[in-house]
C-alpha positions in Angstrom: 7.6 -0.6 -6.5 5.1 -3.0 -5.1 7.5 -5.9 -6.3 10.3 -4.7 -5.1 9.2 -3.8 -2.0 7.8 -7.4 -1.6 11.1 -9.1 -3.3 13.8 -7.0 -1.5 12.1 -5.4 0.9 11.1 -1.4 1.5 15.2 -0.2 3.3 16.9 -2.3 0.4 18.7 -0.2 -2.0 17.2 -1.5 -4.8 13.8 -0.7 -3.8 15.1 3.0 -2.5 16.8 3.6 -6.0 13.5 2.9 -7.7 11.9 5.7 -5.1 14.0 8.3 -5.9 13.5 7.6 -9.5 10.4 7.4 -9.8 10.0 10.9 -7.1 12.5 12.4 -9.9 10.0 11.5 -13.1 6.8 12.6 -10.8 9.1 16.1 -10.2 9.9 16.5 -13.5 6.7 15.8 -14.6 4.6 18.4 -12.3 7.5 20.9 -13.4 6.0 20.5 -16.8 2.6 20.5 -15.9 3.2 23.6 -14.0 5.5 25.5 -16.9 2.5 24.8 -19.2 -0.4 26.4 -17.2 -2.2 29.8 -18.2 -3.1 32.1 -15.4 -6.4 32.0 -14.1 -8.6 35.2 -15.3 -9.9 37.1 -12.7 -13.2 36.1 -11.7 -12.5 32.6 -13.9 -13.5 29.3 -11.9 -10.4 26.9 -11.4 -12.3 24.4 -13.2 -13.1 27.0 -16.3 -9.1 27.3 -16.4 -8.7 23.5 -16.4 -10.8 23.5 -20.0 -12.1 20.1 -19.1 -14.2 18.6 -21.3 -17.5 19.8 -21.8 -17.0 23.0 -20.6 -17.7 25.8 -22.8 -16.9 29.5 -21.7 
């Protein structure tokens, strides 16, 4: 994005195609994230849901 911005400029099509595509792969991949997550267990930390690494229950 930075080069096109810098090449083409930030109104040029170009660089506003390559926005949108780019807000469209970022959408579809917090649609994903989202599909995949468990519920949080009541009284479960949202870091104890996240299973990071380290953590054991």
């Amino acid at each position: 994005m930075c080069l096109l911005v810098a090449q083409y400029g930030i109104l040029d099509s170009r660089t506003l195609s390559k926005s949108q595509e780019i807000d469209n792969l970022i959408n579809q991949s917090n649609k994903c994230v989202v599909q995949n997550k468990k519920p949080i267990a009541e009284g479960q930390s949202t870091l104890e849901a996240r299973n990071f690494p380290g953590h054991s229950p």
